[in-house]
C-alpha positions as CSV (number, residue, x, y, z in Angstrom):
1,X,-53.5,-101.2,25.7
2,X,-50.3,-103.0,25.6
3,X,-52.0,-106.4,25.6
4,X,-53.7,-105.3,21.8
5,X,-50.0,-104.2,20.6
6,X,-48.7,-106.3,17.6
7,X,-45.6,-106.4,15.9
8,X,-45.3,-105.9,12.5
9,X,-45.4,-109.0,10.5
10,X,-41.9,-109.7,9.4
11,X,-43.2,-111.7,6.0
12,X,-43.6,-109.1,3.1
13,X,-44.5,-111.6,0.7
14,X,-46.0,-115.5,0.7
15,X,-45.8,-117.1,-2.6
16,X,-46.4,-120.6,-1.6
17,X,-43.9,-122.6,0.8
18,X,-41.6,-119.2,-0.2
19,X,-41.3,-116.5,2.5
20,X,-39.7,-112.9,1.7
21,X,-39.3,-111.5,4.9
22,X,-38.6,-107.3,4.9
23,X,-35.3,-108.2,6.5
24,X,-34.0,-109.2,3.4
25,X,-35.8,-106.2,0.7
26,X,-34.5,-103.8,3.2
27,X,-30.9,-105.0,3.2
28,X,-31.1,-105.6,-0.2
29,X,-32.7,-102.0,-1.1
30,X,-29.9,-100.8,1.4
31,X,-27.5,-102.1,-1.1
32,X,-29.4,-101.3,-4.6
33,X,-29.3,-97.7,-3.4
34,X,-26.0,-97.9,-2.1
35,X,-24.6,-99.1,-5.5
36,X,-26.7,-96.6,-7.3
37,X,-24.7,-93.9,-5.5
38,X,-21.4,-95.7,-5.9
39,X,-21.9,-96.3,-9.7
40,X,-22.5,-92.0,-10.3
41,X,-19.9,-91.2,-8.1
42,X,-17.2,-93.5,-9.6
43,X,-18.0,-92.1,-13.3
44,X,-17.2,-88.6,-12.0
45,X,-14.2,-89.7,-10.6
46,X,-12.8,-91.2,-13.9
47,X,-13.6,-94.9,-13.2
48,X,-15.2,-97.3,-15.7
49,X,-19.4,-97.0,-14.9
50,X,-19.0,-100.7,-14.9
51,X,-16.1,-100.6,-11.7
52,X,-18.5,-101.0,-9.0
53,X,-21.2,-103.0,-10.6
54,X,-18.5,-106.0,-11.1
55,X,-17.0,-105.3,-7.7
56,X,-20.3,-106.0,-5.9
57,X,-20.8,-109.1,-7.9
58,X,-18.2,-110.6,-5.2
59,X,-18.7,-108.0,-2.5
60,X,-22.2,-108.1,-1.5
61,X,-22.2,-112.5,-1.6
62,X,-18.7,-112.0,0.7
63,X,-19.9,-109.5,2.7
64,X,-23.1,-111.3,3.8
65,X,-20.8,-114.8,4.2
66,X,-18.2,-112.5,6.3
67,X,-21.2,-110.9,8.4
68,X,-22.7,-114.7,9.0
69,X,-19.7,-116.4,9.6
70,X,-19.0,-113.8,12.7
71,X,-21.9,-113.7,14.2
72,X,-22.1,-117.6,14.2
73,X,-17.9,-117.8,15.3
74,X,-19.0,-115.4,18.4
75,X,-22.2,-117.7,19.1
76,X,-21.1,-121.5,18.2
77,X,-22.0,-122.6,21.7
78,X,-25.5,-122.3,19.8
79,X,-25.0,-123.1,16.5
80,X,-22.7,-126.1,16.9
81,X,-26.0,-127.5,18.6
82,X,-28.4,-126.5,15.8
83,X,-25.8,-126.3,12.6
84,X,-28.9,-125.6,10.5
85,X,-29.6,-122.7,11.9
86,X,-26.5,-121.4,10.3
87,X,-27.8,-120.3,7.0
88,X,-31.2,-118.9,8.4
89,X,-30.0,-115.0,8.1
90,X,-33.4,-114.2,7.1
91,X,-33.8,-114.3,11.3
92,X,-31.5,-111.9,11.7
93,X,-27.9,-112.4,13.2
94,X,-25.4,-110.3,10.2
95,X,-22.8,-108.8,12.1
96,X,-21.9,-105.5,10.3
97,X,-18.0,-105.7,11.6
98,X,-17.8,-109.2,9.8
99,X,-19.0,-108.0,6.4
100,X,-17.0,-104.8,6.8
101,X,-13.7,-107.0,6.8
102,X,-15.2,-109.3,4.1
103,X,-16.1,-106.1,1.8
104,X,-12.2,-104.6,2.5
105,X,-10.5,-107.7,1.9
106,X,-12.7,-108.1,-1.6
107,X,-12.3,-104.6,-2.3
108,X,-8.0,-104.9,-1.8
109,X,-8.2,-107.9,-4.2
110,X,-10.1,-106.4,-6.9
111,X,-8.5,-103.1,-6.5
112,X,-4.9,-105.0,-7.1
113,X,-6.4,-107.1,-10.2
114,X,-7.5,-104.2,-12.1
115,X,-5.2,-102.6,-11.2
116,X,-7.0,-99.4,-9.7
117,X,-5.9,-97.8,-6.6
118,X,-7.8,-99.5,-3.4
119,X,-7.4,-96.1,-1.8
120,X,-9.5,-94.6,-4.6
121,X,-12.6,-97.0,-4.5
122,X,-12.8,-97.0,-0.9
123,X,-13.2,-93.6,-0.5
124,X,-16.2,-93.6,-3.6
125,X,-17.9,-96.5,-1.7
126,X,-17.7,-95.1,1.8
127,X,-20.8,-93.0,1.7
128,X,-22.7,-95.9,0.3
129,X,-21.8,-98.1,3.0
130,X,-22.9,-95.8,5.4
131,X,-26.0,-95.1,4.0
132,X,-26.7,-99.1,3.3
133,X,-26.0,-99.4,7.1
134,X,-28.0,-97.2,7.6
135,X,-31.4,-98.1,6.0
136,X,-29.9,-101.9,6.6
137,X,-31.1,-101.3,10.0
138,X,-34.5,-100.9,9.5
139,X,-34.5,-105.2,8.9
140,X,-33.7,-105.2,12.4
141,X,-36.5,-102.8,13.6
142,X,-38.6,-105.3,11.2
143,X,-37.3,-108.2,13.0
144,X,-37.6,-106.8,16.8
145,X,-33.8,-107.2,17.5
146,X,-30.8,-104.8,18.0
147,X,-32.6,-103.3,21.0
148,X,-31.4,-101.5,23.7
149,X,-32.5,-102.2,27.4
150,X,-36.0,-101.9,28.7
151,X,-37.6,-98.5,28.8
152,X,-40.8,-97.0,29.7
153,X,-43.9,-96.1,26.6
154,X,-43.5,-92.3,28.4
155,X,-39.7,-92.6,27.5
156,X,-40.3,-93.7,24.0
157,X,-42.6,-90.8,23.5
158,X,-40.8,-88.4,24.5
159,X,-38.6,-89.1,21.8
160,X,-41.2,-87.6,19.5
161,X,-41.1,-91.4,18.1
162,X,-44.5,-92.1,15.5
163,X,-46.8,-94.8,17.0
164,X,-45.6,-97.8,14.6
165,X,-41.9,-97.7,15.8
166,X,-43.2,-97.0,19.8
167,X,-45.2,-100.3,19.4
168,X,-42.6,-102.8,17.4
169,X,-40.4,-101.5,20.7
170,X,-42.8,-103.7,22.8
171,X,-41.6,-106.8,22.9
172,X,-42.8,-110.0,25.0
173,X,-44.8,-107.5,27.4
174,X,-42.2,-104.8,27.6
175,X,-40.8,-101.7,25.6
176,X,-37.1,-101.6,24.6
177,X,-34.5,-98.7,24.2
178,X,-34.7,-98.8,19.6
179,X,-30.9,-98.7,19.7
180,X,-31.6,-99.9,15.5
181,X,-32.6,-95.8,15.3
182,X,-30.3,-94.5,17.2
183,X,-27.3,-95.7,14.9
184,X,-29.4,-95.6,11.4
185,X,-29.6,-91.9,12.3
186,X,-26.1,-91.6,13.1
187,X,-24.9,-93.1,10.1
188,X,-27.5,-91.0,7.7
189,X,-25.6,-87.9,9.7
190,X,-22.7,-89.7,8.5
191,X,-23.6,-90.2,5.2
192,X,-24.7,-87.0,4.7
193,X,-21.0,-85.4,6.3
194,X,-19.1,-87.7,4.0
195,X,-21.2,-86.2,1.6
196,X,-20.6,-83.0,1.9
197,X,-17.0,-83.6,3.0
198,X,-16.1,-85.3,-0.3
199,X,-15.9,-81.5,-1.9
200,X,-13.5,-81.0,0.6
201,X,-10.9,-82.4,-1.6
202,X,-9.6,-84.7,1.1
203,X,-6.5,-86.9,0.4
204,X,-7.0,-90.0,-1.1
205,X,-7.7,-92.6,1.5
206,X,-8.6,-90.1,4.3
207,X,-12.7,-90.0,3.5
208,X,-12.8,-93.7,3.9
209,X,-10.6,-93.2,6.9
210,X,-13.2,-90.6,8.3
211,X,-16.1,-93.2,7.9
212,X,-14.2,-95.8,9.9
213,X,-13.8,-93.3,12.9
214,X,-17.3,-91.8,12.6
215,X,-19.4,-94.8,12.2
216,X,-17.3,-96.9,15.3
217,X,-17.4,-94.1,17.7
218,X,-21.2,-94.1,17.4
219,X,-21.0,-97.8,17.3
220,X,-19.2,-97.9,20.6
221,X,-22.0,-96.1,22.5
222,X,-24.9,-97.5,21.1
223,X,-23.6,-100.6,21.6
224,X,-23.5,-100.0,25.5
225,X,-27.1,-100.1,25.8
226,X,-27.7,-103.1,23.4
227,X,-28.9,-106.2,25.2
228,X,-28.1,-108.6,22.5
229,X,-24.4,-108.1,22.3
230,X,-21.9,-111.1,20.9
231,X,-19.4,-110.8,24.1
232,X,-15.7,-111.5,24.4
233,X,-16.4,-111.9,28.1
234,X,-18.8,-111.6,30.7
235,X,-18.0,-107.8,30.6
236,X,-16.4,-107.4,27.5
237,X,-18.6,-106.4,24.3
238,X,-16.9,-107.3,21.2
239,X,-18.5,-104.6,18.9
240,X,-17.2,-102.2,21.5
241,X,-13.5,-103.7,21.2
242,X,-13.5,-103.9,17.7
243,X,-14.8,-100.5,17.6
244,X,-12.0,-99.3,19.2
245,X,-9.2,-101.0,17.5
246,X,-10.7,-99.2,14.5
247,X,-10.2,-95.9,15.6
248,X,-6.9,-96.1,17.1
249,X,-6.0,-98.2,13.3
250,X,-7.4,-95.1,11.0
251,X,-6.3,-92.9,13.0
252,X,-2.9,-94.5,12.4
253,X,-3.5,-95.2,9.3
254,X,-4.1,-91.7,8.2
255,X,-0.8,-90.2,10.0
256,X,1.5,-93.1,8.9
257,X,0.3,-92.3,5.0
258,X,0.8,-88.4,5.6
259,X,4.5,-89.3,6.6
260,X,5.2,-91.4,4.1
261,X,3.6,-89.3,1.4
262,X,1.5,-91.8,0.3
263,X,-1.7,-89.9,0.3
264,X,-0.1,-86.6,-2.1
265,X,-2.7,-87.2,-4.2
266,X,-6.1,-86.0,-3.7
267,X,-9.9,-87.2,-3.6
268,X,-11.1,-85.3,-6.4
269,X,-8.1,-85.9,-8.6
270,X,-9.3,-88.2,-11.9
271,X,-6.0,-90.3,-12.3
272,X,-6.2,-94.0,-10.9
């Protein structure tokens, strides 16, 4: 049975010497829908409909550069041999840590030129990034990457998984933990808390906080069974240590801006 098993062809559309692969229209739907969000949320929250539309004119082309340049810093032993396999992100390799810095940094800049509180947008975009992660992970199901360690079919299907995503787990004569599901579905929980937690009235500042923490302690454990992880050192994931320093810098984040007063004002408040 396994021998008649095929992956999914990772081309969605062939006009010519022009390949679309799915990687890309997922990320890129990922992000249409994620901006979509963004847009409605920011006009009930007093901001310009436009505020989000110009922001991710620069965000989106950072983020992807910020994501790329990460994965290829962590694996130049590679591409310092094959520098044109740099700009090939249509094979994968985005690094979700590396655009999240990119997409911050971006974010701080604009939020300081139009003068419009940094605080503020973060916490409108932080349910969109979730759920762009979220569906942006599907490109790596597409692509056969971001697996765990080997498994058995039995294991897989005892996940209740549908046939299509039991089969693109088989790879090169063997099935593979689909560590791409496990944290899609964490961060669609996550979406859907931030969600729901944005009635809440949080301060300002603390939902964006609460994404940080939620969507790096589920990054930390998925990325304990990954198999393709960028490594600090022989033992040392860096996902896992970046993860980390998130947590303990939100967390920190969030206390030091209670003492200081500086998040007073709350979530669903209209001022900038």
């Amino acid at each position: 049975m396994e021998e008649s098993i095929k992956p999914l062809d990772p081309i969605a559309l062939e006009l010519g010497p022009l390949q679309i692969h799915w990687y890309g229209v997922i990320i890129g739907l990922g992000a249409l829908l994620a901006l979509l969000i963004a847009v409605r949320e920011s006009e009930r929250r007093g901001l310009h409909k436009d505020t989000f539309v110009d922001l991710v004119l620069f965000a989106i082309p950072l983020a992807i550069i910020g994501a790329r340049l990460y994965y290829v810093i962590f694996q130049w032993d590679y591409y310092s041999q094959n520098p044109g396999d740099i700009i090939k992100i249509w094979q994968g390799g985005l690094a979700i840590h590396g655009g999240l810095i990119a997409a911050v940094i971006t974010g701080a800049v604009f939020a300081r030129v139009k003068k419009i509180s940094f605080w503020k947008l973060a916490d409108i975009a932080a349910p969109s990034i979730i759920l762009g992660q979220a569906i942006g992970r599907w490109g790596n199901f597409m692509n056969q990457e971001a697996h765990g360690g080997p498994v058995t079919r039995e294991f897989l299907e005892s996940l209740y998984l549908p046939d299509f995503i039991v089969n693109q787990m088989y790879i090169n004569g063997q099935y593979y933990h689909p560590t791409f599901l496990y944290e899609s579905l964490w961060s669609l929980v996550g979406f859907i808390g931030l969600m729901l937690l944005r009635r809440a009235n949080f301060r300002r500042g603390e939902l964006f906080l609460t994404y940080v923490i939620w969507y790096s302690i589920g990054r930390f454990f998925i990325e304990g069974l990954r198999t393709d992880s960028l490594m600090l050192t022989d033992t040392l994931r860096i996902a896992q240590v970046i993860s980390i320093v998130l947590i303990l810098i939100a967390v920190g984040v969030m206390i030091f801006r209670r003492m200081k007063g500086h998040s007073n004002e709350r979530y669903l408040d209209a001022s900038q």
